[in-house]
Backbone of each chain as ProteinMPNN parsed JSONL, in Angstrom:
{"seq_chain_A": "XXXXXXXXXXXXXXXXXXXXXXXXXXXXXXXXXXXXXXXXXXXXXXXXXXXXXXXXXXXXXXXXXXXXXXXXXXXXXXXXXXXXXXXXXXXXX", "coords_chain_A": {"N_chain_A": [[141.26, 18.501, 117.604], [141.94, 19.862, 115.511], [139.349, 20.125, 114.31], [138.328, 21.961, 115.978], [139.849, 24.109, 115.013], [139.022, 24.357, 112.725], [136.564, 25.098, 112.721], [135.939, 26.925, 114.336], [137.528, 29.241, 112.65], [136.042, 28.866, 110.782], [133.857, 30.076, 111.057], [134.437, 32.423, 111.688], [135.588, 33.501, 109.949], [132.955, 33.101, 108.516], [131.349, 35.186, 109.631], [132.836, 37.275, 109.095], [132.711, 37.372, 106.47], [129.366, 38.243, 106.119], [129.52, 40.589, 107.801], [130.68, 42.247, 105.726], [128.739, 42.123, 103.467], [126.582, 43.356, 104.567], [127.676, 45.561, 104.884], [128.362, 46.591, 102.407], [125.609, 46.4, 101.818], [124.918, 48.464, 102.77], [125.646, 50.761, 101.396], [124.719, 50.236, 99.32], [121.975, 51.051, 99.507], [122.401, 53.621, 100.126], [123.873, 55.034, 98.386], [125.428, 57.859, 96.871], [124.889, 57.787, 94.067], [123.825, 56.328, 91.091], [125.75, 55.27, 90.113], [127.603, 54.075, 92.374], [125.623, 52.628, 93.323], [125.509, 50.355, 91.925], [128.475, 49.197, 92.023], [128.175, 48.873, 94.634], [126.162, 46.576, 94.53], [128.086, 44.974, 92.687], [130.171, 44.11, 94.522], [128.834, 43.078, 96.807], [127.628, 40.515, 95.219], [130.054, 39.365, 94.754], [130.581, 39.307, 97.641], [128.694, 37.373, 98.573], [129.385, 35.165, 96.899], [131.668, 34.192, 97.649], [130.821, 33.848, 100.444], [129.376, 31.279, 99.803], [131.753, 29.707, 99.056], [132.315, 29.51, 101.782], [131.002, 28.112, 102.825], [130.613, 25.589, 101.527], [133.003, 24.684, 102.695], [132.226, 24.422, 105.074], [130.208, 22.588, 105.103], [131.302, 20.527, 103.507], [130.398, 19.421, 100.855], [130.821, 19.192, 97.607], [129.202, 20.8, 95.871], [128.229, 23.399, 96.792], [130.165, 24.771, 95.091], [129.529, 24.775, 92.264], [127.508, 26.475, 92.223], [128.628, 28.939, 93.577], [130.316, 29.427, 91.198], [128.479, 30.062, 89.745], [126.91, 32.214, 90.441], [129.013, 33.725, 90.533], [129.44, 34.15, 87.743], [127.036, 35.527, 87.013], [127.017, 37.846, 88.561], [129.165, 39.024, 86.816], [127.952, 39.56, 84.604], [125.7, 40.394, 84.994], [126.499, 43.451, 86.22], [128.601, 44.549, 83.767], [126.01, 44.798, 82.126], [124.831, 46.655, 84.099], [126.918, 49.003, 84.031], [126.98, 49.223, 81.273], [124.099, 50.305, 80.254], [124.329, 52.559, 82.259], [125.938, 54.586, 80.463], [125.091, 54.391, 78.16], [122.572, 54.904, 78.419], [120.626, 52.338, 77.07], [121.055, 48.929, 77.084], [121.155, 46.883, 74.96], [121.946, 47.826, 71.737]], "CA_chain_A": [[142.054, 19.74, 117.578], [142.123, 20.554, 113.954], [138.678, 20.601, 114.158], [137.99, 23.312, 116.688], [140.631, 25.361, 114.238], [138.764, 25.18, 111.436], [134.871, 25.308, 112.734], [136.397, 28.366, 114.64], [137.865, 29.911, 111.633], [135.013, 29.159, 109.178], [133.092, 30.96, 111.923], [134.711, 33.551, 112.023], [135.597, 33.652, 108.06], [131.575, 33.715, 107.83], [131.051, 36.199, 110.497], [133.663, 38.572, 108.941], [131.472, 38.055, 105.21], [128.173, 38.971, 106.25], [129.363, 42.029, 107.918], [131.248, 42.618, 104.3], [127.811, 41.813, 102.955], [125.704, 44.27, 105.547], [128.652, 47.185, 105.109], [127.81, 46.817, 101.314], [124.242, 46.747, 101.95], [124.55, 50.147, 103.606], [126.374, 51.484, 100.609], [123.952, 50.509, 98.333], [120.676, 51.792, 99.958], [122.808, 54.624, 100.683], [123.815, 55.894, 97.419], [124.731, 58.509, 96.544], [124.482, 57.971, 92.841], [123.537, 55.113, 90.613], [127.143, 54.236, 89.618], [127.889, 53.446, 93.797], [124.916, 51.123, 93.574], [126.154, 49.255, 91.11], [129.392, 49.109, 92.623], [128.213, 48.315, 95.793], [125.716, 45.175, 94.28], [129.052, 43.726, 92.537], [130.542, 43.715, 95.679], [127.556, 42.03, 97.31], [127.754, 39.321, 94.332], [131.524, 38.637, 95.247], [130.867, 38.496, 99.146], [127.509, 36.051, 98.41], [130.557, 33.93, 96.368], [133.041, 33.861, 98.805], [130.313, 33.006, 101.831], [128.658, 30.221, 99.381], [133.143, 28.889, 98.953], [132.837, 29.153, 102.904], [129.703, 26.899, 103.341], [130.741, 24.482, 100.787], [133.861, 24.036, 103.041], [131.02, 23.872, 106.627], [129.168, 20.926, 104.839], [132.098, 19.27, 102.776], [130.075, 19.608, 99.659], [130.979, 20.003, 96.188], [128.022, 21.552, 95.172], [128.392, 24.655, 96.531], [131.232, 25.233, 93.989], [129.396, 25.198, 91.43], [126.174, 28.095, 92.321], [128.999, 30.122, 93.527], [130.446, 29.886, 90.013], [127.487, 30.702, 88.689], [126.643, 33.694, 90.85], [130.559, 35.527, 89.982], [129.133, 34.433, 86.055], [126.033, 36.367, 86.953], [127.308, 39.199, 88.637], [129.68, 40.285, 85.926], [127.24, 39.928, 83.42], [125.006, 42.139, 85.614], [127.599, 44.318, 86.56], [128.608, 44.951, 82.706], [124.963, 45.429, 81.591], [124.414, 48.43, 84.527], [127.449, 50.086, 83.361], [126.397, 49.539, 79.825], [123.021, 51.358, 80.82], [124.765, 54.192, 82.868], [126.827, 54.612, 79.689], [124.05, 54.751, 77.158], [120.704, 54.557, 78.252], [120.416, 51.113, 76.622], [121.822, 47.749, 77.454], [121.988, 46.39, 74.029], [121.611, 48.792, 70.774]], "C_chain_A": [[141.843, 20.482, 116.271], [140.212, 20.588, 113.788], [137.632, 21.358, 114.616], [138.783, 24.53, 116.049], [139.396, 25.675, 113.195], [137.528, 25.368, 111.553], [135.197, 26.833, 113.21], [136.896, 29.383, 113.643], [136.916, 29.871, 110.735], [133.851, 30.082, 110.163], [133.191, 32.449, 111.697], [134.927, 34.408, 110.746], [133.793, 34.134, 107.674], [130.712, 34.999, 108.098], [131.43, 37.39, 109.566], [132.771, 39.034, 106.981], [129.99, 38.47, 105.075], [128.473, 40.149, 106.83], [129.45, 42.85, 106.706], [129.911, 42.861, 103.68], [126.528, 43.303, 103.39], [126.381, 45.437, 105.259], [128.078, 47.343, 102.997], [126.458, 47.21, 100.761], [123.775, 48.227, 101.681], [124.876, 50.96, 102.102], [125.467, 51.367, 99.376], [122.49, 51.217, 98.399], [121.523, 53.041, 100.248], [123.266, 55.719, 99.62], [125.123, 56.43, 96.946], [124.004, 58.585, 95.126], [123.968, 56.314, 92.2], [124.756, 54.455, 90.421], [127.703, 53.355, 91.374], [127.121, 52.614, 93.889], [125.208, 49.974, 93.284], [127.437, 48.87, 91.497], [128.973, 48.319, 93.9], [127.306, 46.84, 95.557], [126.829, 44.256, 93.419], [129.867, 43.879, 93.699], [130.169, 43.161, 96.624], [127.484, 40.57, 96.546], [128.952, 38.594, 95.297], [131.347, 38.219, 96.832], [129.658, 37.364, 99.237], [128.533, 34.66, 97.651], [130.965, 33.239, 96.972], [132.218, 32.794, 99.972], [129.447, 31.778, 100.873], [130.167, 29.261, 99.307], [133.358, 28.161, 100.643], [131.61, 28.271, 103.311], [129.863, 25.798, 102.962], [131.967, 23.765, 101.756], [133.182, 23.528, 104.381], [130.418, 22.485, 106.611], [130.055, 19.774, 103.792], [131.293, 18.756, 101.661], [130.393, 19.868, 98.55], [130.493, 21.139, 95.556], [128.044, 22.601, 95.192], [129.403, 25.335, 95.579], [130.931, 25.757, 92.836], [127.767, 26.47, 91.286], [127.21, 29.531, 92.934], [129.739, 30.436, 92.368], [129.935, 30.616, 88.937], [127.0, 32.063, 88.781], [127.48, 34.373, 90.306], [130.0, 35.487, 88.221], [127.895, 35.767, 86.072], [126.303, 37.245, 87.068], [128.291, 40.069, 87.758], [128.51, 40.332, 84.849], [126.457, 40.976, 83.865], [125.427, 43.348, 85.747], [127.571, 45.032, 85.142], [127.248, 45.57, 82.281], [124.546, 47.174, 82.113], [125.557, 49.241, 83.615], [127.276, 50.259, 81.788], [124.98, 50.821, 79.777], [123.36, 52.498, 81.537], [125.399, 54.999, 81.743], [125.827, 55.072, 78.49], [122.382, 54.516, 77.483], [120.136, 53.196, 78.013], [121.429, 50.233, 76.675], [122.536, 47.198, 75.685], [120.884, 47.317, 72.924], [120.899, 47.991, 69.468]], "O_chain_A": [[141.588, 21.684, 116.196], [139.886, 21.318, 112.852], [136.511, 21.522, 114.134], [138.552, 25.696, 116.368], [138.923, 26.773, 112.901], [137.024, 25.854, 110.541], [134.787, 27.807, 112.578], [136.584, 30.538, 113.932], [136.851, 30.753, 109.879], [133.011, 30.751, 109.561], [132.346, 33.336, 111.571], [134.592, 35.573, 110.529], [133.402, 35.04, 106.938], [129.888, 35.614, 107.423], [130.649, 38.295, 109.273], [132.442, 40.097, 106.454], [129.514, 38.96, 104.051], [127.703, 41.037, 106.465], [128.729, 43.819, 106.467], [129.851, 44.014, 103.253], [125.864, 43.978, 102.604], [125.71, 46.465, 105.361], [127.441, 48.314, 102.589], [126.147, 47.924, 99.808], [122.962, 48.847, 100.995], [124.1, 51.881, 101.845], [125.44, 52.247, 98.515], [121.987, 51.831, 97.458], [120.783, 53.663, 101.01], [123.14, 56.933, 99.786], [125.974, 55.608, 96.606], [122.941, 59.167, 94.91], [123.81, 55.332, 92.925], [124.867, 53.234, 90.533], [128.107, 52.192, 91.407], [127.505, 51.611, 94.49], [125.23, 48.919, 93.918], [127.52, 47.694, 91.141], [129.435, 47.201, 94.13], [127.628, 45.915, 96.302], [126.668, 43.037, 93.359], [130.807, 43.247, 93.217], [130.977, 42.676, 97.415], [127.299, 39.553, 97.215], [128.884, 37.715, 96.156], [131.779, 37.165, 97.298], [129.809, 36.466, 100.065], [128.367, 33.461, 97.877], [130.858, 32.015, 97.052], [132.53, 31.661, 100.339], [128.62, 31.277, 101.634], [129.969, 28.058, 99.476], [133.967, 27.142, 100.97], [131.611, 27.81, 104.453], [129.468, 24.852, 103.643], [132.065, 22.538, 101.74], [133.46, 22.411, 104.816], [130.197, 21.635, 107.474], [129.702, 18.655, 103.42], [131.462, 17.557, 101.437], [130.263, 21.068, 98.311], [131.027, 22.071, 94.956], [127.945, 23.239, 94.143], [129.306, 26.549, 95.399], [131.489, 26.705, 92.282], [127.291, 27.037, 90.302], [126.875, 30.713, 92.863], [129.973, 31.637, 92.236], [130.314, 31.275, 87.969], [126.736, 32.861, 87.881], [127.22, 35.398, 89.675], [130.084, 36.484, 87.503], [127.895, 36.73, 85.306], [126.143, 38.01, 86.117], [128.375, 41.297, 87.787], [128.31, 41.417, 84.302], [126.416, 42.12, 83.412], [124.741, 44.308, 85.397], [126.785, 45.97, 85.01], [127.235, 46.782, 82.066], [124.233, 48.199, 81.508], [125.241, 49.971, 82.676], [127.432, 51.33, 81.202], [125.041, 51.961, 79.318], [122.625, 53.478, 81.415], [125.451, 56.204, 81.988], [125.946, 56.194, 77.996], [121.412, 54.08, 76.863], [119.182, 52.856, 78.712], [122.581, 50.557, 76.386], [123.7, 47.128, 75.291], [119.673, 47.507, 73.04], [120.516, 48.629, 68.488]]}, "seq_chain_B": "XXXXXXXXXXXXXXXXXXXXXXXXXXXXXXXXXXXXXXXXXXXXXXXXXXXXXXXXXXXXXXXXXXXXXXXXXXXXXXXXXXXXXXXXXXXXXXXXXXXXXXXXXXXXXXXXXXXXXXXXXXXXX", "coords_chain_B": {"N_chain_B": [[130.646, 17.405, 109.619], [132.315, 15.076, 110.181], [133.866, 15.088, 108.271], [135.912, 16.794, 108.81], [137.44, 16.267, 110.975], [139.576, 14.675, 110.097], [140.944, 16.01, 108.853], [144.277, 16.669, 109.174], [146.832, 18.385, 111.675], [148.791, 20.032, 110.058], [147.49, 20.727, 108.042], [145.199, 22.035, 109.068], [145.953, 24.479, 110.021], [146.954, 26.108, 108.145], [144.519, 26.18, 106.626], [142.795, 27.242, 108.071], [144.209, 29.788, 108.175], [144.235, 31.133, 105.378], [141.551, 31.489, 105.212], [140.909, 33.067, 106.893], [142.268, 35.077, 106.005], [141.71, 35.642, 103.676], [138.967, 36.273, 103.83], [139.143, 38.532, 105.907], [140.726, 40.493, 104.112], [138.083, 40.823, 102.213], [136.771, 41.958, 104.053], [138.046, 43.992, 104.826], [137.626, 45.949, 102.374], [134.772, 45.89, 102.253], [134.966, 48.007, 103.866], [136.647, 49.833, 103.139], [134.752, 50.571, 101.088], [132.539, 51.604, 102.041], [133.3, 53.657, 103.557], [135.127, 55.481, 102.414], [135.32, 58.748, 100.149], [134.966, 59.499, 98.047], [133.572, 58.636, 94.729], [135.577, 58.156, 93.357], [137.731, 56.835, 94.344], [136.738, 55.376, 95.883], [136.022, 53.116, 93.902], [138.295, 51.695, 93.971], [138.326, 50.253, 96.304], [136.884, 47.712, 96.446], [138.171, 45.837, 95.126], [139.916, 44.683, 97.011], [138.731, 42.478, 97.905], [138.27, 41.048, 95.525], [141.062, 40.304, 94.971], [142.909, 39.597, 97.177], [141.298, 38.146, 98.697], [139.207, 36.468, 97.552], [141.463, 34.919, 96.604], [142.473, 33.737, 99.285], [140.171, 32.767, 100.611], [140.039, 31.05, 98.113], [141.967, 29.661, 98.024], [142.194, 28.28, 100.448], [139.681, 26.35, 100.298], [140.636, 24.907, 98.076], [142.64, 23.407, 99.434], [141.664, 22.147, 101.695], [140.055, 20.377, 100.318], [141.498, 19.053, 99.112], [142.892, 17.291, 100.765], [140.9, 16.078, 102.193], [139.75, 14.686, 100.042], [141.972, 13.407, 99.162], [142.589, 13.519, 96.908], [144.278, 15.588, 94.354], [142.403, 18.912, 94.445], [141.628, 21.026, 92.259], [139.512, 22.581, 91.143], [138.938, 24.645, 92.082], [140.2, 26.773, 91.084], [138.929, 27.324, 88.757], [136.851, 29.116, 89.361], [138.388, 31.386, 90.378], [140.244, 32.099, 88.354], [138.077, 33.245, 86.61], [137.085, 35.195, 88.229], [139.18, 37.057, 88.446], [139.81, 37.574, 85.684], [137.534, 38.766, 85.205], [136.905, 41.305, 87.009], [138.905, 43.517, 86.246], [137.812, 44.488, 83.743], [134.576, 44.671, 84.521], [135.247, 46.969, 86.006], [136.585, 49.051, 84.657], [134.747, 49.528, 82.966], [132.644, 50.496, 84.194], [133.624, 52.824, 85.487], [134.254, 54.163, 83.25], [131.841, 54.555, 82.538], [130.852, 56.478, 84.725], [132.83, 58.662, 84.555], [132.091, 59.409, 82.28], [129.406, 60.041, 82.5], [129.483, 62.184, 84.777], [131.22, 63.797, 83.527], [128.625, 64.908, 81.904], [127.254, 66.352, 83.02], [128.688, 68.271, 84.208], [130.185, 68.084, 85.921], [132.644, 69.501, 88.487], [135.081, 68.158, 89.963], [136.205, 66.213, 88.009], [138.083, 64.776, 85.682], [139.417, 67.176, 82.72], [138.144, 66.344, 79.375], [141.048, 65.493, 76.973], [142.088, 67.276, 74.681], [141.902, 67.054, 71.609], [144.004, 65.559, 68.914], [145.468, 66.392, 65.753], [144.843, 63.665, 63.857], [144.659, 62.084, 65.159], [142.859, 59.513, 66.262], [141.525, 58.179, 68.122], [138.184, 57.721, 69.409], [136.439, 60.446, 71.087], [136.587, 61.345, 74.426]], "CA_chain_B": [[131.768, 17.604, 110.621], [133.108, 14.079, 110.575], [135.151, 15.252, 107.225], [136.656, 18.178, 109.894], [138.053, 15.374, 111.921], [140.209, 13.834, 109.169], [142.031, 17.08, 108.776], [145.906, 16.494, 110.192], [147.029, 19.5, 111.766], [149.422, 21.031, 109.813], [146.615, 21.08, 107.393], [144.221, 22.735, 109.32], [146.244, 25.425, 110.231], [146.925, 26.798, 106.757], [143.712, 26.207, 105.614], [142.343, 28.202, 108.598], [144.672, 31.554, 108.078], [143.559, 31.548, 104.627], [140.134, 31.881, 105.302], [140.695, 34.137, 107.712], [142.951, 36.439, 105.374], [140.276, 35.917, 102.935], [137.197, 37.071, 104.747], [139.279, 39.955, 106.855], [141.033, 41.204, 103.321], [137.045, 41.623, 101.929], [136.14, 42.778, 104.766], [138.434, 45.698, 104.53], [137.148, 46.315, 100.939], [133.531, 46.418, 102.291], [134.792, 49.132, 104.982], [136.288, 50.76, 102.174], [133.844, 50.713, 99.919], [131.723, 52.445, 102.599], [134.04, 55.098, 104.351], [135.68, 56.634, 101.297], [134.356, 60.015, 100.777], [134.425, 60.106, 96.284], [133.436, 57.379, 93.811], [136.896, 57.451, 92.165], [138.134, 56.109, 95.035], [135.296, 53.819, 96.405], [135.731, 52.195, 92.875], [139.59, 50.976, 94.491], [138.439, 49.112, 97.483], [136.323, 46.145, 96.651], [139.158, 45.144, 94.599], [140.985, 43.78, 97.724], [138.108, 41.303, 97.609], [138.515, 40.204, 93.854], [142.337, 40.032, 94.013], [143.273, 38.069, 97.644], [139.769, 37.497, 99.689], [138.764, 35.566, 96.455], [142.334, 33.731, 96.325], [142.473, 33.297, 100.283], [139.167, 31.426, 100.318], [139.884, 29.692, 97.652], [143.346, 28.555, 98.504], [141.49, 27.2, 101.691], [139.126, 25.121, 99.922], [141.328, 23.652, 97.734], [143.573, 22.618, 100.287], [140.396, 21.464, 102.419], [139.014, 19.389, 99.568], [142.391, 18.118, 98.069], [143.475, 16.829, 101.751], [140.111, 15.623, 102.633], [139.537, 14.336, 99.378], [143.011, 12.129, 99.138], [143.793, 13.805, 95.611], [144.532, 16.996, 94.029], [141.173, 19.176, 93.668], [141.896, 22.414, 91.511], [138.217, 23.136, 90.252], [138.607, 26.365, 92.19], [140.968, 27.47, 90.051], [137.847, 27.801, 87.719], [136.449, 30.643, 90.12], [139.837, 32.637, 90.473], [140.37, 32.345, 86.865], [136.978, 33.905, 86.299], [137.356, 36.512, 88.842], [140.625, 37.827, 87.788], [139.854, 38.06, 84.051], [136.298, 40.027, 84.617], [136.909, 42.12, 87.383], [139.041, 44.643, 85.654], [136.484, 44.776, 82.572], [133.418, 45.638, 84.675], [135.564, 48.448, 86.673], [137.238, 49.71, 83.94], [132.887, 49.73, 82.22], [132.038, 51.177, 85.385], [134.655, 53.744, 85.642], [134.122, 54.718, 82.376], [130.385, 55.086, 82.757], [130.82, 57.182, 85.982], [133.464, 59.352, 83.977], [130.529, 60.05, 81.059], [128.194, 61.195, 83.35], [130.097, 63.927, 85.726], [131.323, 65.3, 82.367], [127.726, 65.093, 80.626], [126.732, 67.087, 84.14], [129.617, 69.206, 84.002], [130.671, 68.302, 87.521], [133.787, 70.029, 88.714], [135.974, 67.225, 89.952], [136.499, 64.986, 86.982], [139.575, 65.338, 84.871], [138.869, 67.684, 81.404], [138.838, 65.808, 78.572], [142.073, 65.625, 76.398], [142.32, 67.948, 73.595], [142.138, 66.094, 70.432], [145.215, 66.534, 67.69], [144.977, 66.305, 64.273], [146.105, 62.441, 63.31], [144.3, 60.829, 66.001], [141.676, 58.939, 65.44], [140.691, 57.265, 69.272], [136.742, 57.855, 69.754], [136.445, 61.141, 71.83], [135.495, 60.775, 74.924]], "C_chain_B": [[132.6, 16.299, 110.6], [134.447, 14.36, 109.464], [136.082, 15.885, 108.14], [137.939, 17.2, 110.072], [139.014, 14.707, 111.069], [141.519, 14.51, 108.682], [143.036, 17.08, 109.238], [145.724, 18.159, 110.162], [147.9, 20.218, 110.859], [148.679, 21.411, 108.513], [145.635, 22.108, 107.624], [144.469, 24.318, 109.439], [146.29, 26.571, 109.504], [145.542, 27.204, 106.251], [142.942, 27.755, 106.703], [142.645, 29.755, 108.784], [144.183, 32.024, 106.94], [142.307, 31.88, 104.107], [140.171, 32.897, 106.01], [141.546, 35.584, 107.404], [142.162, 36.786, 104.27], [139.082, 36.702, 103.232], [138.049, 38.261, 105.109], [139.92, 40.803, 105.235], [139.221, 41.812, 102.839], [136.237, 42.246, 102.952], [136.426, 44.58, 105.122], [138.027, 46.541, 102.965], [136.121, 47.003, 101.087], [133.844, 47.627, 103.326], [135.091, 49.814, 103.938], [135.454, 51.392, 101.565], [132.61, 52.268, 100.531], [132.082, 53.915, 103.303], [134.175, 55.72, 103.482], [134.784, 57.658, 101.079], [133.878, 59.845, 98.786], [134.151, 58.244, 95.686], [134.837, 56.73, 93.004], [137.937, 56.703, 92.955], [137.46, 54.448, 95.595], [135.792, 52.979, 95.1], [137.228, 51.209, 93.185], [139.435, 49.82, 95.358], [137.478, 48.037, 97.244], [137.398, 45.296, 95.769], [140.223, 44.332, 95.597], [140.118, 42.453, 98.011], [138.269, 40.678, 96.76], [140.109, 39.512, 93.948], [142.707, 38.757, 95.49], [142.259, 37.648, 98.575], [139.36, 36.912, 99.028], [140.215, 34.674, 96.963], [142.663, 33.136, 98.134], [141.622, 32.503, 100.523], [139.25, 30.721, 99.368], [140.862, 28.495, 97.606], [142.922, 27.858, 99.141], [140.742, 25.988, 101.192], [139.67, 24.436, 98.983], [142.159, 22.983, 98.069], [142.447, 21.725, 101.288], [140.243, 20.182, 101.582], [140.399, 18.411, 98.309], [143.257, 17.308, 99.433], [142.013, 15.653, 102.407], [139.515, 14.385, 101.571], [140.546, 12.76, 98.752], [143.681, 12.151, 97.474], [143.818, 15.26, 94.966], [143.073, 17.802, 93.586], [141.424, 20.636, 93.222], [140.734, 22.932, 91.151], [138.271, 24.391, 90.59], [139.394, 27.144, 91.405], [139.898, 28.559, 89.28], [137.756, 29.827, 87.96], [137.371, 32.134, 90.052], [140.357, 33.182, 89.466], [139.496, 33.545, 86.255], [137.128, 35.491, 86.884], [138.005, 37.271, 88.323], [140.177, 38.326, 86.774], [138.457, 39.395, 84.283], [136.516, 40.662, 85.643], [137.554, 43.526, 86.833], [138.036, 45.074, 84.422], [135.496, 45.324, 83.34], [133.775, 46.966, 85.818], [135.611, 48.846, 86.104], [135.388, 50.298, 83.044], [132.676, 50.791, 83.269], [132.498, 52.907, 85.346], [134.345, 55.091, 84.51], [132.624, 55.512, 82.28], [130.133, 56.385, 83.919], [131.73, 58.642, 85.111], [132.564, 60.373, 82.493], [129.782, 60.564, 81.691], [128.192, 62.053, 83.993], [130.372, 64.617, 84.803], [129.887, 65.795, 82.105], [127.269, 66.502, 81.649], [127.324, 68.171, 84.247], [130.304, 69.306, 85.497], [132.37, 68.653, 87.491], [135.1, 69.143, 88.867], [136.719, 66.29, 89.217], [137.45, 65.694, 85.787], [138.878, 65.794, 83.482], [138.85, 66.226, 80.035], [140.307, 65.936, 77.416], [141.549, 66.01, 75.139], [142.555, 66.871, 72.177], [142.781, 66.506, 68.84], [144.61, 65.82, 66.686], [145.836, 64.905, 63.664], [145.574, 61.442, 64.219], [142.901, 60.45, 65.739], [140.888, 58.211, 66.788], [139.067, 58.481, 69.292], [137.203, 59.135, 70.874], [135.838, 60.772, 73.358], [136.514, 59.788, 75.899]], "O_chain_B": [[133.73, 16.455, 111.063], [135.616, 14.021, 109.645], [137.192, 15.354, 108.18], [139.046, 17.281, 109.541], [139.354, 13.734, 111.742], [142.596, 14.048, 108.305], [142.9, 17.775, 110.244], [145.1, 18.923, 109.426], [147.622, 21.414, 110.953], [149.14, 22.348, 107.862], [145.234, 22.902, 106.772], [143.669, 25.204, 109.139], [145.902, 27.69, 109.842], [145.325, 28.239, 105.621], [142.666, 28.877, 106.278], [141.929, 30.647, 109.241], [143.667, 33.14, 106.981], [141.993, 32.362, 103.019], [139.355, 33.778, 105.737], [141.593, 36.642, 108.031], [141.929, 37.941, 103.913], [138.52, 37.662, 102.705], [137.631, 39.254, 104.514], [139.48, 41.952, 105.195], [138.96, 43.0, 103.029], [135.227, 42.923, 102.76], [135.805, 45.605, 105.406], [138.263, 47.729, 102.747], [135.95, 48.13, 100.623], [132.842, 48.273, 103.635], [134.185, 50.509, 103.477], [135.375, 52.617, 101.477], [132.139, 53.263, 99.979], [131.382, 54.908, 103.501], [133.449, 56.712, 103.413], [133.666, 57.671, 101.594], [132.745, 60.037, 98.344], [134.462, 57.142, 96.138], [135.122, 55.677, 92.434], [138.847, 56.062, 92.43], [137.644, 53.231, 95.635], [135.999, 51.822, 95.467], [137.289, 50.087, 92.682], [140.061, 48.761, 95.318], [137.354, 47.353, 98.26], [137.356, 44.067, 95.813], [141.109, 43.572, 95.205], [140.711, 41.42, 98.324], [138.472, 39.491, 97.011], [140.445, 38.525, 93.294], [142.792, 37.544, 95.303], [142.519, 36.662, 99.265], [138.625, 36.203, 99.715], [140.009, 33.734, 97.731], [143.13, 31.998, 98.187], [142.016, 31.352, 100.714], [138.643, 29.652, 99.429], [140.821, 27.287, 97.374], [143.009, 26.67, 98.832], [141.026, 24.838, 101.527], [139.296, 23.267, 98.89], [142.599, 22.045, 97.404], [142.671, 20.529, 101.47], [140.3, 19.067, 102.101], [140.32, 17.65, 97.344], [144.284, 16.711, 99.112], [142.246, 14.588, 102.98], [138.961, 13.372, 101.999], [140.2, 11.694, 98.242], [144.558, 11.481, 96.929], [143.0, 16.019, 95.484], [142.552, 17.461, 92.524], [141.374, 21.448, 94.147], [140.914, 24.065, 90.705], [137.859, 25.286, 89.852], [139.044, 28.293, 91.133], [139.877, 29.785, 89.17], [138.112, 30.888, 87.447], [137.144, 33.319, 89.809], [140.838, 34.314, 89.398], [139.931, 34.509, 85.624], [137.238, 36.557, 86.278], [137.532, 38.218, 87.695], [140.059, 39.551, 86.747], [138.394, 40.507, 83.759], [135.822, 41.514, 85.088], [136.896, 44.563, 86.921], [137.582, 46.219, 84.429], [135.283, 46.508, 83.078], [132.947, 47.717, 86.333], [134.698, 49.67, 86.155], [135.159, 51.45, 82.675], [132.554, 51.972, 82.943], [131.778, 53.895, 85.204], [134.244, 56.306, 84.68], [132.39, 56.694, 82.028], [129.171, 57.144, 83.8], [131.097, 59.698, 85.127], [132.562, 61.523, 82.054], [129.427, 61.711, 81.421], [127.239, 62.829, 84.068], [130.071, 65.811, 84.774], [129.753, 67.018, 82.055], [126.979, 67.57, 81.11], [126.636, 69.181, 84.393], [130.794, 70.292, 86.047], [133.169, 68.186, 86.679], [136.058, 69.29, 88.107], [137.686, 65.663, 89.65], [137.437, 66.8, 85.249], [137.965, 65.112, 83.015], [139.653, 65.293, 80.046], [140.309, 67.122, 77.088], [140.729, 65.329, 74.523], [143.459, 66.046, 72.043], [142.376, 67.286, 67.978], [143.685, 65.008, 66.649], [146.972, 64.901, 63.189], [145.865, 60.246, 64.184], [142.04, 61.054, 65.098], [139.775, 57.716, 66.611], [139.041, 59.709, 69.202], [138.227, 58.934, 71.527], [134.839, 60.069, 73.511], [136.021, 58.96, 76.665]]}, "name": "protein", "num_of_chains": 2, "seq": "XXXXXXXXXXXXXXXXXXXXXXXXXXXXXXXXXXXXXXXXXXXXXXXXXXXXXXXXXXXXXXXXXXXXXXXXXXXXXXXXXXXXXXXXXXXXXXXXXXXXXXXXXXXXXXXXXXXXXXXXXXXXXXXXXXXXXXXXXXXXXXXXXXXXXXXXXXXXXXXXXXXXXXXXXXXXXXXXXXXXXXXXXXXXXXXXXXXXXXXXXXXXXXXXXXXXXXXXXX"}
């Protein structure tokens, strides 16, 4: 029983972050400016997080815990650098 | 799957709404993100991902992995911790960067800058 809830729910949990993932997609090939890109690739980071939190719970793994830690470390640092570069031209002065 | 099976129900149940308030909260973020018509808005909606589609999945797996596990597992904390603290920093970067460049352009929509009195000393801008 409990585990037709939760294969059904991580289903549906993974379903609902790749669309998140695909609707972000759109938004970043889509534009219009550079600051929406960047916007829309840390919002791509965070839903690549989330669906690496919901795999780790599919395979009862630890592991995934810690590459999606590492991705949200990555994507702010990425994140910060674009808007550093939209901001001045140069990342670091 | 054999971990699945180990799950009592009144475990599963929880763990399964919070995944599923998780995922459907960022999923309304990513519709946001994409419908809204201006940037100063768009820059509002992935934040319902950061604040409870981050803490809905991760409530889940630490109830998953501290029930399955047989003792308390908090590591996600880590994640939520992380989240929280840098998401306002690279909006507020963002924001700011987006706000420098419609002025530098001279675009119409973006608030003037504030008049600067005699005594203040914040960076223009």
């Amino acid at each position: 029983m409990s585990t037709t809830i939760l294969t059904l729910a991580l289903a549906l949990a993974q379903l609902a972050l790749a669309l998140a993932m695909g609707l972000a997609m759109l938004r970043m090939l889509h534009g219009p400016r550079a600051q929406d890109r960047v916007l829309a690739l840390d919002a791509l980071y965070l839903d690549a997080m989330l669906l690496l939190v919901t795999q780790g719970l599919r395979t009862g793994s630890p592991f995934f815990f810690e590459a999606a830690l590492i991705i949200a470390m990555l994507g702010f640092v990425a994140t910060v650098a674009m808007a550093k570069f939209l901001m001045r031209g140069e990342v670091i002065e | 799957m054999t971990a699945m099976a180990e799950v009592p129900l009144w475990a599963a149940i929880p763990i399964a709404l919070f995944l599923l308030v998780g995922a459907g909260l960022t999923l309304v973020g990513s519709v946001g993100l994409l419908r809204l018509p201006r940037f100063y808005e768009r820059i509002h909606a992935p934040t319902l991902g950061t604040s409870w589609g981050t803490a809905g999945i991760l409530l889940a797996s630490m109830t998953y992995f501290s029930v399955t596990g047989g003792r308390l597992a908090v590591h996600e904390l880590l994640i939520g911790a992380f989240v929280t603290v840098t998401t306002p920093v690279t909006l507020m970067l963002l924001g700011r960067a987006a706000v420098f460049r419609d002025r530098a352009e001279g675009n119409p929509d973006v608030p003037a800058r504030p008049p600067v009195e005699p005594g203040d000393d914040r960076p223009a801008g």
